[in-house]
C-alpha positions as CSV (number, residue, x, y, z in Angstrom):
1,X,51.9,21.6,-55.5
2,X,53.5,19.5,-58.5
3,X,57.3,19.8,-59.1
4,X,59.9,19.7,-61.8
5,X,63.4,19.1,-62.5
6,X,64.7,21.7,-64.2
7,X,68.4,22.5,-65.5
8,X,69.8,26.0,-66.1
9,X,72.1,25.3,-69.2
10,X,74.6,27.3,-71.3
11,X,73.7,26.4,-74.8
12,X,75.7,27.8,-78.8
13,X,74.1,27.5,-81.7
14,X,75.6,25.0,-84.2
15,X,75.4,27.6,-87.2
16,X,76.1,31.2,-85.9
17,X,77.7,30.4,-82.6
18,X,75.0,32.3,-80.4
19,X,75.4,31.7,-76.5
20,X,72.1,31.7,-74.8
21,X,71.6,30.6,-71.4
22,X,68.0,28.4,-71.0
23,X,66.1,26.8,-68.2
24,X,64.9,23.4,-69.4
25,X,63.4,20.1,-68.3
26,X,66.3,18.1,-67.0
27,X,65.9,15.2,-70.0
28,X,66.0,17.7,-72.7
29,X,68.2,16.3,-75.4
30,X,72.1,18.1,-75.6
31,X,71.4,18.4,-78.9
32,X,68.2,20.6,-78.4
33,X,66.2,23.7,-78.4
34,X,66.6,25.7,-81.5
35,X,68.9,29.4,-81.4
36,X,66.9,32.4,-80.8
37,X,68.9,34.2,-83.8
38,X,68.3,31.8,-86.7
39,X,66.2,28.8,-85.4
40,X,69.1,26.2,-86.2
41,X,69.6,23.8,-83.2
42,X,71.8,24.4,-80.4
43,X,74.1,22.2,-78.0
44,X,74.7,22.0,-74.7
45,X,78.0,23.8,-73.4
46,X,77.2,23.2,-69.9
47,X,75.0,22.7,-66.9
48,X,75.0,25.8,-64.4
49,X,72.5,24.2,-62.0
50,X,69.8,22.0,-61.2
51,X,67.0,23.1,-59.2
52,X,63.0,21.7,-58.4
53,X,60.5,24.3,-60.3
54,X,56.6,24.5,-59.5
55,X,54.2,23.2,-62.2
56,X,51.4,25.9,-62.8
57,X,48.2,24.5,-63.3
58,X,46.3,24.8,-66.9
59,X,43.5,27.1,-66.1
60,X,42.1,25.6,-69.6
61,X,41.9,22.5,-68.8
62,X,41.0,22.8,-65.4
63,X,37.9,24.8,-66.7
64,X,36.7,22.0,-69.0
65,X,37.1,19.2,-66.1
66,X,35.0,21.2,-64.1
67,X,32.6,21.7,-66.4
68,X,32.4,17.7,-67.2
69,X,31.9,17.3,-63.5
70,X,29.1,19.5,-63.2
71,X,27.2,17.7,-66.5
72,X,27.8,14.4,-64.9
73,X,26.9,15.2,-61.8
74,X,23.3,16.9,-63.3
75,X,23.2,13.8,-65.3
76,X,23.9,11.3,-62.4
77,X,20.8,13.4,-60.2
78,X,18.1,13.1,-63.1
79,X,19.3,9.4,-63.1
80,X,18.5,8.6,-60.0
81,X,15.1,7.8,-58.6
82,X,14.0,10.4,-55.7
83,X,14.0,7.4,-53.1
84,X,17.1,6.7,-54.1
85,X,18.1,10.0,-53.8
86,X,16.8,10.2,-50.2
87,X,18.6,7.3,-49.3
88,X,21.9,8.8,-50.5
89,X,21.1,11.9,-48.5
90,X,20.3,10.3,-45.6
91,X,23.5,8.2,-45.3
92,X,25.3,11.7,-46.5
93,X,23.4,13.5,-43.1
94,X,24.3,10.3,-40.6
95,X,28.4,10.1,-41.9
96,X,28.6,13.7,-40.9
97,X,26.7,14.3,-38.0
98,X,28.1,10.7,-36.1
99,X,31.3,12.8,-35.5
């Protein structure tokens, strides 16, 4: 599984002096996010921690690589001659059964 760098950092908001406390990619500017009050930017205070955070994956994009794989692959198979074909599945059955 993928991993981040993540900060946990006490941020005010340059125009109405909010506190907010945000966990953000460690090379987020100090000058930064915006304030959840009025949506004016914010600056870093301080830094309460670091920490390593797991990456989810993109169900989204995951869906539309594996549906390219599956056209390419059809495509690759109506490409092929079927003695070419055999050949590849022959070579396919010998690799896994010379164990």
């Amino acid at each position: 599984m993928l991993t981040r760098a993540v900060i946990d950092a006490r941020r005010r908001c340059l125009v109405c002096d909010w506190e907010q406390i945000n966990v953000e990619p460690e090379e987020t500017d100090p000058l930064g996010p915006p304030c959840e009050r009025c949506r004016a930017p914010t600056e870093r205070l301080e830094i309460l921690g670091r920490r390593l955070q797991a990456v989810g994956r993109n169900e989204h994009a995951a869906a539309l690589a594996q549906l390219g794989a599956r056209r390419g692959g059809f495509a690759r198979a109506a490409a092929l001659s079927p003695g070419r074909r055999r050949e590849i599945a022959r070579a396919a059955a010998l690799a896994r059964w010379s164990r």
